[in-house]
N, C-alpha and C positions, 0 to 999 in steps of 0.2 A: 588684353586680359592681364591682371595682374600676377605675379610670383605666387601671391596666394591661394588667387583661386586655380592656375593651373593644377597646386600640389591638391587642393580641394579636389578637384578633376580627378587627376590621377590617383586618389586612392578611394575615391566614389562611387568611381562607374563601373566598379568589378558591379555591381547590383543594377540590373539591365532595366529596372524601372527608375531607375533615380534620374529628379529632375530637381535642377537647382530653382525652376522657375515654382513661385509661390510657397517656400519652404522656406526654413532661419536660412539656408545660405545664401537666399532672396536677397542680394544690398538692399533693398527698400523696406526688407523687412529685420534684420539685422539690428536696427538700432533701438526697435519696438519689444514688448514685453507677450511670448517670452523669450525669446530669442536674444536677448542680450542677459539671461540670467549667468550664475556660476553654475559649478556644480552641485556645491554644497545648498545653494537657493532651489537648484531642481530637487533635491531628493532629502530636501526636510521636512514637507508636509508629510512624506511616506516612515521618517524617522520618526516622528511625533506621533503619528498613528500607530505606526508599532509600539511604542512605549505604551500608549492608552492600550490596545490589547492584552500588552502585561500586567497593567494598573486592572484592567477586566476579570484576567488569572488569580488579582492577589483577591478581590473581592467575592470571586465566588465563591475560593479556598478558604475565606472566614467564612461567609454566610455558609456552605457545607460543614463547616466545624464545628457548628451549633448544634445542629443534627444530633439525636443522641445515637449512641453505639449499640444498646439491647444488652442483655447479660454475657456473665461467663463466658458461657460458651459457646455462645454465637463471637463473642471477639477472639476466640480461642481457632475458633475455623477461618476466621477473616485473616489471622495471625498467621496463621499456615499458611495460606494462599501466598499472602504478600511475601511471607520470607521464600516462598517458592519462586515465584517472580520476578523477585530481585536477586534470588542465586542463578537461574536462568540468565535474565539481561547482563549481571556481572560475569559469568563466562563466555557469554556473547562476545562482548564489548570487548573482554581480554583479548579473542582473535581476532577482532576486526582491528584494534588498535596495530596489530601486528601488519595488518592488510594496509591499514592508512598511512604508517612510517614507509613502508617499503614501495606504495605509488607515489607522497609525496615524495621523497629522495628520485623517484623515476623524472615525474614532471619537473623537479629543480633539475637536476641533470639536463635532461632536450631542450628545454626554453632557455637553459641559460648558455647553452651550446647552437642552439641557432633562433635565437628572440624574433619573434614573426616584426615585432614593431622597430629590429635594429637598436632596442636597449636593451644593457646586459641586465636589468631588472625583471625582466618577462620572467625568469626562471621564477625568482620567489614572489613573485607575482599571482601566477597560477597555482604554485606549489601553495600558497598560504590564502589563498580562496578554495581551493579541494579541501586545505584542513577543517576551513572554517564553517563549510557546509555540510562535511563531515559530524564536524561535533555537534553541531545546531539540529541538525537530524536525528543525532539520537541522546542529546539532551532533550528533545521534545517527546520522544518515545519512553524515554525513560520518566519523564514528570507526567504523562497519561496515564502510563501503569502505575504508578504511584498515587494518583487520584481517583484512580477505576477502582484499586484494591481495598479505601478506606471507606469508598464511598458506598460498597456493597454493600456492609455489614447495616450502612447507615439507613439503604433502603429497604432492607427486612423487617428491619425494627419498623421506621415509618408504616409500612405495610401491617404489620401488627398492631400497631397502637391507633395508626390514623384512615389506613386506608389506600385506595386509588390515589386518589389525584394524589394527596402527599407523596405518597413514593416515587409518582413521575415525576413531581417535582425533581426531588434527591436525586433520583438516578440522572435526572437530564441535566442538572446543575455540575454531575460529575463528569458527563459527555463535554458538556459546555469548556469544561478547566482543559478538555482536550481540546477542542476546536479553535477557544482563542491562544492555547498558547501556539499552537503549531503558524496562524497567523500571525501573531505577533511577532516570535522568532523566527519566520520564515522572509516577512516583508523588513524587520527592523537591521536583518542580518545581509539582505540583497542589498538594501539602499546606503549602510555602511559603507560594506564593502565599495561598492560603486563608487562612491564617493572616494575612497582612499583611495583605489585605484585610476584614477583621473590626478593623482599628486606623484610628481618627483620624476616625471618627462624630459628629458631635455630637449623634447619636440615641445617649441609656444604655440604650436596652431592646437587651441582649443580643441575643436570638430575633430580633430587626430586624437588629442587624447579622451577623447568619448568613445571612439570605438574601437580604442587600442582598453579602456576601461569595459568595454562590452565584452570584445575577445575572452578578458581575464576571468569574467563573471563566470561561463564555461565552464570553468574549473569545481565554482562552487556549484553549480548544478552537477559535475561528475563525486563532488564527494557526497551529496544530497541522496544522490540514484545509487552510489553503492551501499552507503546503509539503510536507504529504503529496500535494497534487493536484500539483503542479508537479513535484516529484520523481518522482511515478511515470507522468505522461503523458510527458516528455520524455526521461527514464530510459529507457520502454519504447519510444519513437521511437527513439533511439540503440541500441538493442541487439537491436533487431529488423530496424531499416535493414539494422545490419551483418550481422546474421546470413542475412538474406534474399540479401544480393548476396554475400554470401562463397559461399553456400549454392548460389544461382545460376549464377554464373558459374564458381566450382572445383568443387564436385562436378556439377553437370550439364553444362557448355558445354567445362570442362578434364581433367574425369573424375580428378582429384583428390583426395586423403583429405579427409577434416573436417579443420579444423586444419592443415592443412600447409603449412610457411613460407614455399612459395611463391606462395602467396595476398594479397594484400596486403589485405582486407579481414580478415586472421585476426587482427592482434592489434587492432581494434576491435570484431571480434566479442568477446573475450576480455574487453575495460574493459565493455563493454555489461553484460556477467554481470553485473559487479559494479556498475554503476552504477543498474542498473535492480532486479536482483532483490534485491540487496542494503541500497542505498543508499534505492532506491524502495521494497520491503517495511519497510523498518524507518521508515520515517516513516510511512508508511501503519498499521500495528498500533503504533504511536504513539499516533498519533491515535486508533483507537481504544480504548484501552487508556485513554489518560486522559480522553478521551470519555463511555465507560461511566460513570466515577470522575465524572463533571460532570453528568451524566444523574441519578446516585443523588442526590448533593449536592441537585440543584434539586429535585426530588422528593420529597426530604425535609423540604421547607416550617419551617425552623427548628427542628427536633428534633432536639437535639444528638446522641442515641444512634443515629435513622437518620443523621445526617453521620458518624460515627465509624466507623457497618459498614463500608463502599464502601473507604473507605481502610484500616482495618486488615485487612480480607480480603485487597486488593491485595500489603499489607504480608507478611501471610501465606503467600500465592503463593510471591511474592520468593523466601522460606525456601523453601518445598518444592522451588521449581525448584532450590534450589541443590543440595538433598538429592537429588533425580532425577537430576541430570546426571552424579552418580558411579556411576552403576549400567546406563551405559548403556557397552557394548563389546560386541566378538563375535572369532571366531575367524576365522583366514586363510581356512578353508573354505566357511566360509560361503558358503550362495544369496539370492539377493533378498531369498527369504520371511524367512532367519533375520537377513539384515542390517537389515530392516523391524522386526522382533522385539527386534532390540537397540535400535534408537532407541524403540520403543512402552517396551521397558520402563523409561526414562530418565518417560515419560508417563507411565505406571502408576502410577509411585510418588509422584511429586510431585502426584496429582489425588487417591491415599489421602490421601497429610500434608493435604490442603488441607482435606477433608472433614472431616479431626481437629481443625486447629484451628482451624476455623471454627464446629463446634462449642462449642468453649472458650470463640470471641469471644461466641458469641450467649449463651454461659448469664452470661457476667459482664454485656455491656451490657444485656441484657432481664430481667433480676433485677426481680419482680412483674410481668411484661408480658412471663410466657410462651409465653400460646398465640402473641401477633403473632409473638414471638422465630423460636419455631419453625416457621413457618410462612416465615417468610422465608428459614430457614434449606434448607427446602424448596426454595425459588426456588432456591436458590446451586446444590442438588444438580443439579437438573435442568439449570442453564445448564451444567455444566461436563460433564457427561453428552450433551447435544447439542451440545458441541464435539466429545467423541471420537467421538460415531456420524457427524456429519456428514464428519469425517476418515475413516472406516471406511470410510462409503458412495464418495467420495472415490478412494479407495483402490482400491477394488474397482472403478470406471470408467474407473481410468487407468494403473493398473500391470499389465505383460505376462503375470504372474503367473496371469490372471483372464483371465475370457474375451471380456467386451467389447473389450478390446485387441487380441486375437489374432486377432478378427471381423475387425477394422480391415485388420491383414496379409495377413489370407485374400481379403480382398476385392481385391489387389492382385492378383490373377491377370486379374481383367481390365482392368486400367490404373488411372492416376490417375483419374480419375471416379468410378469406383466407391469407390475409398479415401477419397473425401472426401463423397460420398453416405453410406457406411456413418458415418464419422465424426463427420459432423452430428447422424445419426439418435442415433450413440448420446450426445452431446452432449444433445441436447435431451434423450432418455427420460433423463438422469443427473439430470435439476432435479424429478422426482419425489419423491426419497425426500429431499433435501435440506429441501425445501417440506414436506415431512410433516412434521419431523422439529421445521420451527422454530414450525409452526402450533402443534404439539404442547404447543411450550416456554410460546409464547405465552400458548395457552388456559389452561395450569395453572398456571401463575404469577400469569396474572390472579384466578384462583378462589382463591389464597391470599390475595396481598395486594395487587391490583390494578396500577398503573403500577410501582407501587416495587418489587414484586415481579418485574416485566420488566427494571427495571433493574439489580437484583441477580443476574437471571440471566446478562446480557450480561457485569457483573462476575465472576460465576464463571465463566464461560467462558474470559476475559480472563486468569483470575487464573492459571493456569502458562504467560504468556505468553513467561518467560522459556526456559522450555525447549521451547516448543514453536515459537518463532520462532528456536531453535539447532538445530532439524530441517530450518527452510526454508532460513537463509541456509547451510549447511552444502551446499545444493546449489550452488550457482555456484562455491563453492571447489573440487570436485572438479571440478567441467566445467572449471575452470580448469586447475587439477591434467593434467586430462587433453590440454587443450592444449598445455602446457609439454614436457608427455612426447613430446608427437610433432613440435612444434617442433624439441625438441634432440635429436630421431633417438634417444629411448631404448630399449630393450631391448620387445620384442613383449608380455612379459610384463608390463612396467610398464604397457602402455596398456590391457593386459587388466582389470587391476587398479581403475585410475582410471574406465574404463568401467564398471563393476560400480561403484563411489562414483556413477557419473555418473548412470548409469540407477536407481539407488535415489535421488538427488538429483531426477531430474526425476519421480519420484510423491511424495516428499516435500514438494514444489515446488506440486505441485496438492492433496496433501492441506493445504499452508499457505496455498493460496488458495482453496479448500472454506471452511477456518475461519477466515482473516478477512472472506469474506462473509457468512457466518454470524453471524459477534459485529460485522458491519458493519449486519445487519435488527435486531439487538436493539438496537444505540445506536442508532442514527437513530430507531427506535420511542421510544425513551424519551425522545430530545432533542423528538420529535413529540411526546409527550405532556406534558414540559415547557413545550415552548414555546402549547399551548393553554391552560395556565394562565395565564401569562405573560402573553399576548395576551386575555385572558379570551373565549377562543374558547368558548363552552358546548353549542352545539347545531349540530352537523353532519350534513345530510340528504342519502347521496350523491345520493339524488330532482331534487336543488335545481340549476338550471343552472348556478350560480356552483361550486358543490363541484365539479360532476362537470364545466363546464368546465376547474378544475384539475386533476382527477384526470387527463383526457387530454393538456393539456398536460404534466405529470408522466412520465406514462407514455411520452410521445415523447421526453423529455431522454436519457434511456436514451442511446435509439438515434441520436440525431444526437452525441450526447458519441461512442459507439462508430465511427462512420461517421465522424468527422473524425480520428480517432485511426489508426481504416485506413486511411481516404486520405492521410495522414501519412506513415507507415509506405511505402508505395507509391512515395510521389514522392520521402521521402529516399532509399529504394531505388534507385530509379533514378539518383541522382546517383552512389551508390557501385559503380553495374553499370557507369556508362563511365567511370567511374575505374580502376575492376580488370580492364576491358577494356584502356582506355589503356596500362598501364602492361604486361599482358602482349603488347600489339604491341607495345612502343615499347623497352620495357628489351630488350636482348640476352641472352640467355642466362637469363631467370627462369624459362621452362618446364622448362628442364633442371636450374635448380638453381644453376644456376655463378652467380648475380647475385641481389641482395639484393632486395624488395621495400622500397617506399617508403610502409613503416605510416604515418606521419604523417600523411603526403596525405588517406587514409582517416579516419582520428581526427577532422583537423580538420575535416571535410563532417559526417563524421555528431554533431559539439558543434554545430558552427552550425546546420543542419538543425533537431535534435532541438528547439535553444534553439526556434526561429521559431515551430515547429507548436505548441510547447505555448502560445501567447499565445492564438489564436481558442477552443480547448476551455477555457482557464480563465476567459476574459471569460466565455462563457455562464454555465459551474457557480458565479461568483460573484456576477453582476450577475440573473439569472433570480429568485433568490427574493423580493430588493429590490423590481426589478421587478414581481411577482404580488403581493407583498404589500403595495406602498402605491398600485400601479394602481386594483388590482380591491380588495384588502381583506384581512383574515387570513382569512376562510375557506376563499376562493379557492387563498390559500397552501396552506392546511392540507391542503385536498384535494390541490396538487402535491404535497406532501412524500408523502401516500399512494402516487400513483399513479407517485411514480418511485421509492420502496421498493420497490413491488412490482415493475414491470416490471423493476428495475434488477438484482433478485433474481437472477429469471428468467433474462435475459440473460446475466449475468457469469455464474452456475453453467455457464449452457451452451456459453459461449465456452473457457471456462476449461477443462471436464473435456473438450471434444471435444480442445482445442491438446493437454493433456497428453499422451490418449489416441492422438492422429497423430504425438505425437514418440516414448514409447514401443511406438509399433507398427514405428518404425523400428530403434530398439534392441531390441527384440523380433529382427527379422532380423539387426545387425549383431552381439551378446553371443551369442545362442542357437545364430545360423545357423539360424533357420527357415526354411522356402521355398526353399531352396537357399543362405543368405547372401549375403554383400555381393554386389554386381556384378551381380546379376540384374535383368532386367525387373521383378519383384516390388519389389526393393530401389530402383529408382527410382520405381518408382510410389506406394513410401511416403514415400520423400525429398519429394514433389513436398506430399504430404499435410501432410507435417513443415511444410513452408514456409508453405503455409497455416494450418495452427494457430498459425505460432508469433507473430504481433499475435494471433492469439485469444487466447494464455494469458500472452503476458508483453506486452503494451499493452494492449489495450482492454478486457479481463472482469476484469483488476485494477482497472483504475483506476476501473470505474463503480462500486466499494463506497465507493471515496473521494466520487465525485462525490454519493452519496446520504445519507453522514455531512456533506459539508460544506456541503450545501444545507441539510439542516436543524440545522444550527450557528449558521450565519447568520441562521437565521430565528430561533432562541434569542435571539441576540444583539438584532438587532432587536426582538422582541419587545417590551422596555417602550417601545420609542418606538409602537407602534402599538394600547398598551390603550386600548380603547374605542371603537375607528376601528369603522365601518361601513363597507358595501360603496360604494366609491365614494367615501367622505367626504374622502379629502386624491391624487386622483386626480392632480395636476397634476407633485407629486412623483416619480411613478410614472415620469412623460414625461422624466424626466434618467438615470436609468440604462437607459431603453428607450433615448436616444438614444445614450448611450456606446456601448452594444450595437450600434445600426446604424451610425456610422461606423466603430468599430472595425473593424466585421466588412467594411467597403467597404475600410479600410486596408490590413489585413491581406490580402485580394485582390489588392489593387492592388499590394502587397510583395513577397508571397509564393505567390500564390496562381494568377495569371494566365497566366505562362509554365510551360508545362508538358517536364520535359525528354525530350529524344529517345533512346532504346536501344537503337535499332537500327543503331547501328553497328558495322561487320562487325569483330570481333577479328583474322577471319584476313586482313586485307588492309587496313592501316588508311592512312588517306588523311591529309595534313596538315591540311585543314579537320576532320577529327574531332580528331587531336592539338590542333588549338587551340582546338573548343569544350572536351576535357576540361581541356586545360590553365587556359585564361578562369575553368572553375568553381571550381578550385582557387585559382586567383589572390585569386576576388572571395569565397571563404569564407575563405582568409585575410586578406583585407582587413578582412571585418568581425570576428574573431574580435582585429583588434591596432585596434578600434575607427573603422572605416573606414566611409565612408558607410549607414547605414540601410538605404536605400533600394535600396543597390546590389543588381542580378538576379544567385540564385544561380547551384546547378549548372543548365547545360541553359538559358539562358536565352536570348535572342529576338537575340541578337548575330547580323546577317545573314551577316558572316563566315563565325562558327561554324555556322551552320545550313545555310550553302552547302558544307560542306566536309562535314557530317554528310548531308547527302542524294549528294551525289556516293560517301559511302564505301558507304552503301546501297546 
């Protein structure tokens, strides 16, 4: 054996399936195509494809700019929203920037102090792929919200002037500028990097610097998953705060339409659409979208033809989504079912192309190394197959159409209790067939081609991301759409309109959150299974107290990441319940119409808010798996990463299809007029249901697919610092991110956490000591929002003043 391949050997066979026989490090196959390519030849059809994606972005963004606007004042509320939404993401982004210098500086630090690959370059290595996935993450969040916000106004108007189908059009063309860019920049940015990272080695063995390039990629998945977590925890705090008090206080306490401009929580309900489902979706299927794509990569242990699937499938997607997306329209006529029919068949077509030339890839790269070829190619089918059933099933638990929804409504004959007993029940029996569905995937992909084959399923799934994420963000533009319309007092007919967009947007919404928890169990599966290698994790006994210690701590992450995210949601609520109280005792004339509401006020409670809660849920999801894994040891880890896959499954499907299911069982009443229509006891007892689902399906059953992709990201990442740790062996490490963890979480109490605000202030008889606790909150959230003391107590805080004046109005 040669000096070669020994070192080939020796840094191979930490992956207990690697066989040099019928692979590139095959000598018979070595000097054949593609096995004698570079790097830059592997991951340029995947660079090309990305750029065509962007070339897709610049195309639809003209053909959207044609679109007309509508008057006055409909651009006048569209103007609002968007300056809402970009003061939101710009205070965001300010604190996260603060988050991404302070891990990049961490990761330059450890890699450059002990480089897993023995070059002192590993530090800025990793450090400058977490950046670059970083920013690519929420440069993509940030140009969805940007195109969700202009595109609203665009689909009112259509709706007005033209109708149905036209307004699908617009609103889906606006989804679409979100779907391909998050592809474009998610595959153009993996195969970069990749590429640059395989240069400036002083290791020549090739096969070495591929998976000393895979290592690095890691990184850019850990900066991907933290501003997917931060974007969609505080996204979803902000847009549920508002929607919960808008929701509260005008339809139940002012008997009020949805949307009506007399609300002063409606045009933050309205930025929330788009900051959360928008802005927060598309960083979220980001992440995993080029997740999957990092999963394959590491998996593929140096064999350039498995590094070249993962990305040129991606690449392939790309193509088909664009082919799909022209085949997707319907008529004015249309019902649910056939306007469902028209966006499926945009899916259709683009999951054929995908099959075809994924075929092509595998017969050119596995040329003599057919049976593996095709058997891989197996995995793809199947992933992309239980993307659409799990959207089907999806579908069928959440849309009015079907009859678990309609259960939902029925049940409102004997009040809210019942509607949210039925709603649970059918929530939870919904995470059946989901779970069947991914088991399924699992099992048979393993019996092909083991890990790799998991994670080429996750990549077919992934792979018509681009049109299947211009089906989900395509809903908050019409809910937008349909705010606009009732804002600017449009014609009956228009709201009728945008409500049928709305209500196919809100099961399109949980069929889009069905399928990125689905292709959220397959990447974290495989990022788990990379990172055993990595970790040279070999033998795990859930028997073992250390495994199955993790597995329950895992299995809790879940639910206290969910339980901080509702309790979140509750307390920003309350801030914006005695602000929209506030303001209808105090303004003259805002019940009747004759006087403005003061949106702002609103805005700015629920940016500050949203900011605050998201700091204690992402200290956990990032310092927890550090934590377990140089406390106790990687085993210990490895069993977390199990045990909050699984529960985190569980949970998020049944959070997710019950919120859907209790919003559509309201639209169900207010589109159909079942049970009598609006105004009915029935139609509040679902209203009441609606509130309750709605942290179920847009904060906390979203954001736990993130939480279980970025926990084992992180664990990737760390991975070469802890090869060869035993349980317990470097424990004392362990004791610095346990302790961030406990003052943090004392700080953040002591912040945020401690004063809890008061709502029960009487609207109809409001007393000056309440006017001044509301007014104080406002005050001290725009204080900190123009960088005003830290520390200062938001809405509702512990001011004896205000608290003497809020009990006397009591």
């Amino acid at each position: 054996m040669t000096t070669r391949e020994e070192k080939l050997l020796d840094l191979l066979t930490k992956n207990d399936d690697f066989s040099i026989k019928d692979s590139c490090f095959d000598p018979d196959l070595r000097g054949d195509f593609p096995c004698n390519v570079n790097a830059a030849e592997a991951a340029s059809l995947a660079i090309a494809a990305g750029v065509v994606g962007l070339l897709m972005v610049v195309f639809l963004t003209m053909n959207l700019q044609q679109a007309p606007r509508g008057s006055d004042l409909m651009n006048k509320i569209s103007d609002q929203i968007k300056s809402g939404a970009r003061a939101f993401l710009a205070t965001e982004y300010k604190y996260l920037t603060g988050f991404v210098i302070v891990v990049f500086g961490v990761l330059l630090a450890l890699y450059s102090a002990d480089p897993p690959s023995g070059d002192e370059t590993d530090g800025i290595r990793y450090a400058s792929c977490f950046l670059a996935g970083a920013f690519l993450s929420a440069l993509a969040g940030w140009k969805g919200m940007a195109i969700a916000t202009d595109a609203n106004v665009r689909t009112t108007q259509a709706a007005k002037e033209h109708g149905l189908a036209v307004a699908l059009r617009v609103a889906f063309t606006g989804g679409a500028v979100m779907g391909f860019t998050v592809v474009g920049l998610g595959l153009l940015g993996v195969s970069l990097f990749f590429y640059f990272m395989t240069l400036g080695y002083s290791d020549d063995l090739f096969e070495a610097r591929l998976i000393y390039a895979a290592d690095s990629l890691a990184g850019f998945g850990f900066g991907a998953s933290s501003i997917a977590l931060f974007a969609r925890v505080a996204g979803g705090i902000y847009t549920k705060a508002a929607d919960v008090g808008a929701d509260l206080v005008g339809k139940v306490e002012m008997d009020i339409p949805e949307d009506d401009p007399r609300n002063p929580a409606v045009i933050a309900d309205n930025v929330g659409d788009n900051v959360g489902d928008v802005a927060g979706m598309g960083a979220d299927l980001f992440e995993s979208f080029v997740g999957s794509i990092i999963a394959a990569i590491t998996l593929a242990n140096g064999d350039i033809a498995l590094i070249m699937l993962p990305l040129w499938v991606a690449g392939a997607g790309i193509i088909a989504s664009m082919i799909g997306f022209f085949f997707v329209g319907a008529n004015d006529s249309a019902g649910q079912k056939e306007l469902m029919f028209a966006l499926h068949k945009g899916t259709i077509v683009s999951s054929i192309c995908v099959i075809g030339f994924s075929a092509a890839i595998i017969s050119q790269l596995f040329d003599g190394r057919d049976e593996e070829g095709w058997e891989i190619f197996g995995c793809i089918i199947i992933g992309l197959f239980a993307g659409v059933l799990i959207g089907q099933v999806t579908e069928y638990f959440t849309s009015y159409s079907y009859w678990p929804t309609q259960s939902i409504t029925n049940a409102g004959v004997t009040g809210p209790a019942t509607v949210i007993i039925q709603g649970l029940g059918i929530g939870m029996i919904s995470t059946v067939f989901p779970a069947i569905i991914i088991v399924a995937t699992i099992l048979g992909c393993d019996a092909l081609a083991n890990e790799y084959g998991i994670a080429m399923a996750a990549v077919g799934m992934l792979s018509t991301l681009g049109i299947t994420l211009a089906t989900d963000a395509y809903g908050p533009i019409a809910d937008n759409a349909g705010g606009i319309a009732e804002m600017a007092e449009l014609e009956e007919r228009v709201r009728d309109t945008t409500d049928a967009l709305d209500a196919l947007g809100n099961t399109t919404a949980a069929t889009g959150k069905g399928f990125a928890i689905g292709s959220a169990v397959l990447t974290a599966l495989s990022l788990l299974s990379a990172f055993k290698n990595k970790a040279g994790v070999t033998n795990v006994d859930i028997g073992e107290p250390i495994v199955l210690s993790g597995v329950l701590v895992g299995a809790m992450l879940p639910f206290l990441f969910a339980a901080l995210t509702m309790l979140s949601v509750q307390k920003a609520a309350g801030a914006i319940i005695i602000e929209v109280r506030r303001q209808f005792a105090e303004i003259p004339g805002l019940r009747e119409g004759t006087a403005e509401a003061d949106s702002d006020r609103c805005v700015a409670i629920s940016t500050q808010s949203s900011v605050e809660e998201m700091i204690l849920p992402g200290l956990y999801a990032v310092l927890s798996p550090i934590c377990v894994g140089f406390l106790i040891g990687p085993r210990c880890l490895t069993g977390m990463l199990a045990g909050s896959i699984a529960s985190g499954m569980m949970l998020a499907v049944m959070m997710a299809n019950a919120g859907g299911a209790w919003d559509n069982s309201k639209k169900y009443i207010e589109i159909e007029g079942a049970n009598g229509g609006k105004g009915t006891e029935i139609h509040k007892a679902c209203i009441v249901g609606d509130t309750v689902g709605d942290p179920f399906k847009d904060t906390s059953g979203p954001a736990l697919n993130i939480l279980i992709k970025l926990m084992s990201i992180i664990s990737l990442t760390i991975a070469p610092l802890m090869e060869g740790d035993n349980d317990w062996d470097v424990w004392y490490y362990g004791l610095i991110p346990l302790g961030v963890m406990i003052v943090g979480t004392f700080v953040v109490y002591h912040l945020f956490w401690r004063e809890v605000a008061d709502i029960t202030a009487d609207v109809s008889s409001p007393k000056e000591g309440a006017t001044a606790a509301a007014d104080a909150a406002v005050v001290e959230d725009a204080d900190k929002l123009d960088g005003g003391d830290a520390a200062a107590k938001k809405a509702g805080n512990d001011d004896e003043e205000a608290e003497e004046g809020i009990e006397e109005s009591a």
